[in-house]
DRENSETI-113113 format. One record per residue (C-alpha): residue number from 1; residue in three letters; x, y, z. Coordinates in pm, 1 decimal. Example, Ala and Ser with C-alpha at 12.3 -4.5 7.8 and 13.67 -1.06 7.14 Angstrom:
<recs>
{n->1	res->ALA	x->1230.0	y->-450.0	z->780.0}
{n->2	res->SER	x->1367.0	y->-106.0	z->714.0}
</recs>
This chain:
<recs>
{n->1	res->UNK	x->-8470.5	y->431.5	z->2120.8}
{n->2	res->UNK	x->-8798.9	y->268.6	z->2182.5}
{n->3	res->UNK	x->-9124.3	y->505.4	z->2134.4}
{n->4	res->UNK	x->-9432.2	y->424.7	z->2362.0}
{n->5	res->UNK	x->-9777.1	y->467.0	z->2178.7}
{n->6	res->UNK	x->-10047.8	y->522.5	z->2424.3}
{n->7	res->UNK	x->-10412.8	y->406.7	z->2351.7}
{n->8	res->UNK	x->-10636.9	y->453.2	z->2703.5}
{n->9	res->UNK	x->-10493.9	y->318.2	z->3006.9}
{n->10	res->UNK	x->-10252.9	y->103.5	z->2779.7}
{n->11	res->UNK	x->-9891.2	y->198.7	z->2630.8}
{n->12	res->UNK	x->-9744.0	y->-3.1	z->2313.5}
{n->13	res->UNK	x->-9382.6	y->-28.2	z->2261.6}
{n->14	res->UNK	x->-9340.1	y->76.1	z->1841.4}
{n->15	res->UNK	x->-9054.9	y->-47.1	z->1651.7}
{n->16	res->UNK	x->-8731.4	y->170.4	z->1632.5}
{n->17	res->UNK	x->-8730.4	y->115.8	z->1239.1}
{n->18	res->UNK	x->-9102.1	y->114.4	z->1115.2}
{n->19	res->UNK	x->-9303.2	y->279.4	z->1417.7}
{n->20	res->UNK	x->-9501.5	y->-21.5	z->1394.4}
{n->21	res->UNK	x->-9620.4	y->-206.9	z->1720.9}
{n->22	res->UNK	x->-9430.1	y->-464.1	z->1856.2}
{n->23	res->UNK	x->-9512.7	y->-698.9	z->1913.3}
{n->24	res->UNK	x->-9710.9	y->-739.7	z->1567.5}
{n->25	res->UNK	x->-9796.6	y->-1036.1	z->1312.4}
{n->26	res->UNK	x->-9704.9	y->-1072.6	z->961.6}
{n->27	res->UNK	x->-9641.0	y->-1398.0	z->749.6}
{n->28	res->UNK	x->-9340.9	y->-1571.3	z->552.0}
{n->29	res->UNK	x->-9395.1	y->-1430.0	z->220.6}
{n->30	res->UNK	x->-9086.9	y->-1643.7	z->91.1}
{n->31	res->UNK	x->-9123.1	y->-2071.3	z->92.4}
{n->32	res->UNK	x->-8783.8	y->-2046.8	z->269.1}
{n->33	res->UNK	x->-8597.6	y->-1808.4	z->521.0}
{n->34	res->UNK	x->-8313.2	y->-1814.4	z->739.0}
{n->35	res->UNK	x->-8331.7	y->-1753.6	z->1071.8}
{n->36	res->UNK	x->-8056.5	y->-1604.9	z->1224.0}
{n->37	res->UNK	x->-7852.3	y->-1579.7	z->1563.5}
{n->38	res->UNK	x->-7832.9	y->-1191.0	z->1537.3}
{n->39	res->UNK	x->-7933.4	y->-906.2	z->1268.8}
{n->40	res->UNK	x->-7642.8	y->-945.7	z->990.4}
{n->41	res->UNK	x->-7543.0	y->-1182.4	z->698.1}
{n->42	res->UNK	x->-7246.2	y->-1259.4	z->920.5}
{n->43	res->UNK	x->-7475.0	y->-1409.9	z->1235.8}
{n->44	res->UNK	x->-7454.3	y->-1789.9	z->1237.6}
{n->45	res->UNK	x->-7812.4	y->-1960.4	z->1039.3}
{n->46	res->UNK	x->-7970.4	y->-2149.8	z->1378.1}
{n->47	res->UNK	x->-8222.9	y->-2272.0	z->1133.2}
{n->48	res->UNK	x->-8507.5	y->-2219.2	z->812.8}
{n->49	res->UNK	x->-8837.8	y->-2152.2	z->827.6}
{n->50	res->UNK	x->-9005.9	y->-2380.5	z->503.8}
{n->51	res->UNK	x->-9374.9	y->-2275.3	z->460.7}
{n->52	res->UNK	x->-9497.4	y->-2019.3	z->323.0}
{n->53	res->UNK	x->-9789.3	y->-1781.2	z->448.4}
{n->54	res->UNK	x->-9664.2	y->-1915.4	z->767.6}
{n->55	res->UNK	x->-9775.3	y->-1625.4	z->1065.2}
{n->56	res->UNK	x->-9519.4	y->-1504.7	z->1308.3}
{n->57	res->UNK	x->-9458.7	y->-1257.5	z->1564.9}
{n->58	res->UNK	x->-9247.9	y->-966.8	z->1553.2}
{n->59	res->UNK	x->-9078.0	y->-908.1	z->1854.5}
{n->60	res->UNK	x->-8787.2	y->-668.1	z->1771.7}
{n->61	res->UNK	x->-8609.3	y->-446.8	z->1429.1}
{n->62	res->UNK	x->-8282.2	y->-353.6	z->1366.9}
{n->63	res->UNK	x->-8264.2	y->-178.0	z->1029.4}
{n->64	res->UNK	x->-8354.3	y->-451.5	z->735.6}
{n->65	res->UNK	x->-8393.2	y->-724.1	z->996.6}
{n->66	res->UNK	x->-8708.8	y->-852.5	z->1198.0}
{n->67	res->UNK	x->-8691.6	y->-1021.9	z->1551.7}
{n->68	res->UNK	x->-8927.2	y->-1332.5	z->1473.9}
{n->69	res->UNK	x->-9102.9	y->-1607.3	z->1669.9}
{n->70	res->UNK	x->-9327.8	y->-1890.5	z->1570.3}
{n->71	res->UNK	x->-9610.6	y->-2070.4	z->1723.6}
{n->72	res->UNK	x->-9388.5	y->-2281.0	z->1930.1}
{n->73	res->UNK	x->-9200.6	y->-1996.4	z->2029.3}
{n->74	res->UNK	x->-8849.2	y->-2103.0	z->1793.4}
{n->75	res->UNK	x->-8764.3	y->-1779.4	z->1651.2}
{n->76	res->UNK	x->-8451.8	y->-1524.4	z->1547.4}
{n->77	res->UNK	x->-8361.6	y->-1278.4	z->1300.1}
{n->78	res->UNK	x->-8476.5	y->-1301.9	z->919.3}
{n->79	res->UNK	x->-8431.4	y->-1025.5	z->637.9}
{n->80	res->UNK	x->-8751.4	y->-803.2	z->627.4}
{n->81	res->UNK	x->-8755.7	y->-892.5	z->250.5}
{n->82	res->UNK	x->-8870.3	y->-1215.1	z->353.8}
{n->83	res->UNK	x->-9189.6	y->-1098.0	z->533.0}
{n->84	res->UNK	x->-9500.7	y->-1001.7	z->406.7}
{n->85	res->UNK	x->-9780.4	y->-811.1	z->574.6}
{n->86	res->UNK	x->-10038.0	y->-1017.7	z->459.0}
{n->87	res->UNK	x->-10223.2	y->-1186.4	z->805.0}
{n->88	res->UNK	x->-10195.0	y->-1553.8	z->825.6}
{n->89	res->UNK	x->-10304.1	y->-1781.6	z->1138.2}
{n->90	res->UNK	x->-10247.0	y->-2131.8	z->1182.4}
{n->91	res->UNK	x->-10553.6	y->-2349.5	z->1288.0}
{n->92	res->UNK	x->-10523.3	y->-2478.2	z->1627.7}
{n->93	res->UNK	x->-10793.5	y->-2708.9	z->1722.0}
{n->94	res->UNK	x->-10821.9	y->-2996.9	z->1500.7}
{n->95	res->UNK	x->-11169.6	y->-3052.0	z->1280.9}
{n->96	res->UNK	x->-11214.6	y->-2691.1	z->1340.4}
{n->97	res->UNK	x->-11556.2	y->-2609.3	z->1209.6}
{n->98	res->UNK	x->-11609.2	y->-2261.4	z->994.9}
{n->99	res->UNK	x->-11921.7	y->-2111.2	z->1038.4}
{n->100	res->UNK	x->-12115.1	y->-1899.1	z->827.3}
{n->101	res->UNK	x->-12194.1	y->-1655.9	z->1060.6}
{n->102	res->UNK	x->-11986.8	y->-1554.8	z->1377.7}
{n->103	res->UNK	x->-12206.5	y->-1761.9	z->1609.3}
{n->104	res->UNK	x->-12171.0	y->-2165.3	z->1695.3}
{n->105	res->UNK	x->-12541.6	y->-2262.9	z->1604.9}
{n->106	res->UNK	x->-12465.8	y->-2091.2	z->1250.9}
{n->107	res->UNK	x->-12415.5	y->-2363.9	z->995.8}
{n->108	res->UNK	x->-12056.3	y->-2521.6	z->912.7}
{n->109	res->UNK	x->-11919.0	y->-2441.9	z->594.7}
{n->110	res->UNK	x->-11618.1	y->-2705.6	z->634.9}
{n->111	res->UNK	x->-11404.7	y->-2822.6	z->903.4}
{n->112	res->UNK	x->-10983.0	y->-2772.2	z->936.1}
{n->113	res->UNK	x->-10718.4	y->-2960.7	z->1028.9}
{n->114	res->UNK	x->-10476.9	y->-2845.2	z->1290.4}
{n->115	res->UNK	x->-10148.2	y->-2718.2	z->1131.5}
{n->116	res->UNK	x->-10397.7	y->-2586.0	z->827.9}
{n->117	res->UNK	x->-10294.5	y->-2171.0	z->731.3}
{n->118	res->UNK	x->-10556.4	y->-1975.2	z->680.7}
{n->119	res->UNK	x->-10578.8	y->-1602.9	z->583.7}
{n->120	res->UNK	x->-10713.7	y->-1364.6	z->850.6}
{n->121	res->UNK	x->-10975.0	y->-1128.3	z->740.3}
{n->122	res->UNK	x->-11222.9	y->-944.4	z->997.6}
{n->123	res->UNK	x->-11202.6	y->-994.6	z->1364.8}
{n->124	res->UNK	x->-11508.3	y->-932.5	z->1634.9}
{n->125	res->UNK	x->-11412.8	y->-968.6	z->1979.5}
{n->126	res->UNK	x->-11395.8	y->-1344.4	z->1996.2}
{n->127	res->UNK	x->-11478.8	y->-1418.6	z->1607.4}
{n->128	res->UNK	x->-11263.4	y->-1438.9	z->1332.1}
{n->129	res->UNK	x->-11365.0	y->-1457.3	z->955.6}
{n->130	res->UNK	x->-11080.8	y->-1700.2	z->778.8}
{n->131	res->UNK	x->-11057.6	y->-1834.4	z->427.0}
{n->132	res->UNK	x->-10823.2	y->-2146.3	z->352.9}
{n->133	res->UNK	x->-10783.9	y->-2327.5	z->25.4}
{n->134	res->UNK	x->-11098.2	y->-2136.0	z->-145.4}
{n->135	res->UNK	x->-11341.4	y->-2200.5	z->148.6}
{n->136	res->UNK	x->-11459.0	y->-1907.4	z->387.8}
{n->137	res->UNK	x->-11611.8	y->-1952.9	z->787.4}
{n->138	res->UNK	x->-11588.7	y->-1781.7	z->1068.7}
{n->139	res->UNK	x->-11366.7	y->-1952.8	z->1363.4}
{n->140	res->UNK	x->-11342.5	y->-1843.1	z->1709.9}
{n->141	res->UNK	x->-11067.3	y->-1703.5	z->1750.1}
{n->142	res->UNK	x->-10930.5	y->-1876.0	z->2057.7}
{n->143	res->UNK	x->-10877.2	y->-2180.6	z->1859.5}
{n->144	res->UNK	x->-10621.0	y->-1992.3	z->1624.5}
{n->145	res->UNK	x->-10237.7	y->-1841.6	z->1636.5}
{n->146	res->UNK	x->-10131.8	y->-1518.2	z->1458.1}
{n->147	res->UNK	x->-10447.3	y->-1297.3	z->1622.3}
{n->148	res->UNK	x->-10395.7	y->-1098.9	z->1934.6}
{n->149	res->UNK	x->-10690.2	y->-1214.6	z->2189.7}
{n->150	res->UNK	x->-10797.2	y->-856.0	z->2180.1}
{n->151	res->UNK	x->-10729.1	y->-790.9	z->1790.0}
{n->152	res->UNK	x->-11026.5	y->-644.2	z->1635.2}
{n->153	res->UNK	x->-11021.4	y->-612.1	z->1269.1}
{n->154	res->UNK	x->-11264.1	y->-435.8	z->952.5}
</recs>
């Protein structure tokens, strides 16, 4: 049964398992998971996800197991127990400059690498405030994955 969450003019589809939206990020809170074909220990492994803090997209439940997806869009089923709720994004844009303020003439604070994980705090409507390997900026968010465009976040 799929439950519809409405919010204005907009409906949400909510997981049949958590009542959570879907689709929703989280992050690999294991270094290693298997991905599987379908929701059981019995579904063939297609692959592993290796990095930890890694963001993806939850785009279906079935008791203990999540739908997933990555940035490239490879995805399948992994164990809930390997997920965290902790928000990760990956950097997109490479030499991505962190600013101290949510504004581009605000001065850098350092620059990241495309591929570089970053944890997600607060989120304006185009802003988001990341910290990565004990350094903290603000990055628009168009240049990241694992933030809805229209995510806003305290």
């Amino acid at each position: 049964m799929i439950s519809l969450f409405c919010t204005g003019s907009w409906a949400e589809e909510r997981g049949p398992v958590t009542n959570l939206p879907i689709p929703r990020f989280v992050s690999m809170k294991a270094g290693e998971a298997n991905v599987r074909r379908g929701p059981s220990l019995t579904h063939r492994i297609d692959w592993v996800f290796k990095r930890r803090d890694m963001p993806l997209e939850i785009t279906g439940e079935y008791g203990h197991w999540r739908r997933v997806r990555d940035r490239e869009g490879a995805g399948g089923w992994v164990h809930y127990a390997m997920l965290s709720g902790t928000r990760t994004v990956i950097v997109e844009q490479d030499l991505l400059a962190l600013r101290a303020r949510p504004d581009e003439r605000s001065p850098e604070t350092v620059r990241l690498e495309a591929g570089v994980i970053a944890r997600l705090g607060e989120c304006t409507e185009t802003w988001c405030r990341l910290s990565a390997e004990g350094y903290r900026g603000w990055a628009p968010k168009s240049a990241l994955w694992g933030v809805k465009p229209d995510e806003i976040r305290e």
